[in-house]
DRENDO-1510 file (C-alpha; in Angstrom, 1 decimal, always signed):
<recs>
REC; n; res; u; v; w
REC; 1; UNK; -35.3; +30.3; +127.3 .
REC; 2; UNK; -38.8; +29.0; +125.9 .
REC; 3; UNK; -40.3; +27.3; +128.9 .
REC; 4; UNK; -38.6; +29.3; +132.1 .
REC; 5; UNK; -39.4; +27.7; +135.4 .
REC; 6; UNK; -37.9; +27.8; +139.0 .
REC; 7; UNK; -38.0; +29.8; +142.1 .
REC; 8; UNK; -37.8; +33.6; +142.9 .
REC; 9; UNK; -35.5; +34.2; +146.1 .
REC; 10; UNK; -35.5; +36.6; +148.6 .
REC; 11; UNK; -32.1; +37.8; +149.1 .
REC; 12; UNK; -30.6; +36.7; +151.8 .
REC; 13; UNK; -27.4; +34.8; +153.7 .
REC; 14; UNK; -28.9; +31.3; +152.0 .
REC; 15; UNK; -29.4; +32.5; +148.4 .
REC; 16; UNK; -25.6; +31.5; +146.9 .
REC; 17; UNK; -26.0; +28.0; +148.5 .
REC; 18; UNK; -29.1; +27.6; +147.7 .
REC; 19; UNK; -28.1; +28.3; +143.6 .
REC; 20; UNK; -25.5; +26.0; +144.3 .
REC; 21; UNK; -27.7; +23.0; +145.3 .
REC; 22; UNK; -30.0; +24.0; +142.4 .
REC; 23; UNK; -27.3; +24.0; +140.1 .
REC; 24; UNK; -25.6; +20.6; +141.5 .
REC; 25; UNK; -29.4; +19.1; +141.4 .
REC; 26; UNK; -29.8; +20.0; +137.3 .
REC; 27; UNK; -26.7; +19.0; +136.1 .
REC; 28; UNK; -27.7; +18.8; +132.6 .
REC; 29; UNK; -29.2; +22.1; +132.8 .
REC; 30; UNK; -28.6; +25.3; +132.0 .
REC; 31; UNK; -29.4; +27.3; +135.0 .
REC; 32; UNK; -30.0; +30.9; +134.6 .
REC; 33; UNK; -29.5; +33.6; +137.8 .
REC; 34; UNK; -31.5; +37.3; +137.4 .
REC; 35; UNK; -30.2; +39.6; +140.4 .
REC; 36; UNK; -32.6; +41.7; +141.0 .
REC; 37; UNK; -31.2; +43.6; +144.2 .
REC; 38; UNK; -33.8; +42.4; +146.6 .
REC; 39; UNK; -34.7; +39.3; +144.6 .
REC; 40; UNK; -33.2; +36.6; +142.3 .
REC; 41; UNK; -35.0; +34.5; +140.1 .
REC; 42; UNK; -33.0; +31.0; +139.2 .
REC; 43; UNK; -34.8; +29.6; +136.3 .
REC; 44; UNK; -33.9; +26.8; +134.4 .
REC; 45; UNK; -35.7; +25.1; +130.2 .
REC; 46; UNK; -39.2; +23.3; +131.5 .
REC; 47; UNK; -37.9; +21.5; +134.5 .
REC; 48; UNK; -35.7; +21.8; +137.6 .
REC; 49; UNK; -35.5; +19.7; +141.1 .
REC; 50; UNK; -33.9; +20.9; +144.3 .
REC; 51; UNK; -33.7; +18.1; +147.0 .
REC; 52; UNK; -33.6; +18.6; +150.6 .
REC; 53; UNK; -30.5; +16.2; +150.7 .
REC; 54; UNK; -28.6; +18.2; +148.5 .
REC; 55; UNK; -29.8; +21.9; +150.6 .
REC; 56; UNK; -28.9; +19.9; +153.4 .
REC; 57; UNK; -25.1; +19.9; +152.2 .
REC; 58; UNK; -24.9; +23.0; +151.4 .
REC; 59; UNK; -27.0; +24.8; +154.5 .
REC; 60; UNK; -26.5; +22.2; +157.5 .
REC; 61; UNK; -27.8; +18.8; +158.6 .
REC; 62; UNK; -30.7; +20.3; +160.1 .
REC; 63; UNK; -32.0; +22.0; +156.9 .
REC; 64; UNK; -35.9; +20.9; +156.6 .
REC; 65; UNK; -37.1; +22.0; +152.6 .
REC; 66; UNK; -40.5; +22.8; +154.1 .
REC; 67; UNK; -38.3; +26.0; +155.3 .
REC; 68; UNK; -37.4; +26.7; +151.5 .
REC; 69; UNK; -41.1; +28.6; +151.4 .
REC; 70; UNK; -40.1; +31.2; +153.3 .
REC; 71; UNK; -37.4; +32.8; +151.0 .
REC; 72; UNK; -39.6; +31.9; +148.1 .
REC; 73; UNK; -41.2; +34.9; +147.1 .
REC; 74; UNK; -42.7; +33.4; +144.0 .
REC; 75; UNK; -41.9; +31.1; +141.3 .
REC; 76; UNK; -42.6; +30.5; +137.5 .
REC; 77; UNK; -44.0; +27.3; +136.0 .
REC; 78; UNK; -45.9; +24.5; +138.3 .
REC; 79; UNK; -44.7; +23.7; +141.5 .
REC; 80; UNK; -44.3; +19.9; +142.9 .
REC; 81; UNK; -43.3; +19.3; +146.5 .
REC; 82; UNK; -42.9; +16.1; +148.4 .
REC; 83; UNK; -41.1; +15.5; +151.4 .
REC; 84; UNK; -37.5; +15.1; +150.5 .
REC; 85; UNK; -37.7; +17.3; +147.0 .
REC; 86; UNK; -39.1; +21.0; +145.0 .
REC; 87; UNK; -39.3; +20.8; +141.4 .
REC; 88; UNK; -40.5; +23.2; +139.1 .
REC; 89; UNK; -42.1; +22.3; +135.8 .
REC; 90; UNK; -43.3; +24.0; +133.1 .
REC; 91; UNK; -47.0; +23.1; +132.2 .
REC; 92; UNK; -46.2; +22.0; +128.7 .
REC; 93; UNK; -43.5; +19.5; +130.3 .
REC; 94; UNK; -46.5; +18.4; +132.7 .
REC; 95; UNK; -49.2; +17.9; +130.2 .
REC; 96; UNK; -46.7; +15.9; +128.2 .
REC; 97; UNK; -45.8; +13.5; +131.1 .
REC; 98; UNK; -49.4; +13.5; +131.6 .
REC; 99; UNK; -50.4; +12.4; +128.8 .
REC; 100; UNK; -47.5; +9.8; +128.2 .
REC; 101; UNK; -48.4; +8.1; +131.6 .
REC; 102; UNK; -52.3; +8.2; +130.3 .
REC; 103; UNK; -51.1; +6.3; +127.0 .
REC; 104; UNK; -48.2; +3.6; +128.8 .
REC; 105; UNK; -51.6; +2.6; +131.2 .
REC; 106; UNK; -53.8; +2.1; +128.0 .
REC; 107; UNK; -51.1; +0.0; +126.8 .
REC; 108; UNK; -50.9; -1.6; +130.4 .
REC; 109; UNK; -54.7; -2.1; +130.3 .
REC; 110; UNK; -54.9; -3.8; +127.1 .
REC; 111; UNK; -52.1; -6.1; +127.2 .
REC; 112; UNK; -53.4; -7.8; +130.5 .
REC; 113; UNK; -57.0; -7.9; +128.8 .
</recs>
């Protein structure tokens, strides 16, 4: 994998559902699982998303993502929360959405000037 990016678990009672709702989340990609004993890193190529909906199906109505921080030990890549999802992103994949927003408002710009 060039551009590895995605959480680092805790072990721990939640960590085969959580995979799960990672996986079901990135259906296109190719999710990779590193058991480390007392740790497992879940990495997928320059992007993956994890939504509280889909946690929720897997770990219980009542599941809140802001909880998700405290099995995270760490993670790899840039990490985006909002309220309803966690993605992880590689910085290459953010500069280039960066950068192709920048140039689709130039457009914007000059078309209505």
């Amino acid at each position: 994998m060039k551009n590895p990016v995605g959480p680092v678990l805790r072990m721990g009672d939640e960590v085969e559902q959580i995979i799960a709702a990672i996986e079901d989340d990135n259906p296109d990609a190719d999710i990779e699982v590193i058991d480390r004993g007392a740790y497992v890193r879940v990495q997928g190529e320059d992007q993956i998303t994890v939504t509280q909906e889909t946690l929720r199906r897997y770990l219980g109505a009542d599941y809140e993502i802001r909880s998700f921080g405290g099995i995270m030990s760490a993670f790899n890549g840039l990490v985006i929360t909002t309220s309803d999802a966690i993605t992880w992103q590689s910085v290459a994949q953010h500069k280039a959405e960066g950068k192709a927003a920048a140039e689709k408002a130039a457009q914007e710009k000059a078309v209505t000037a």
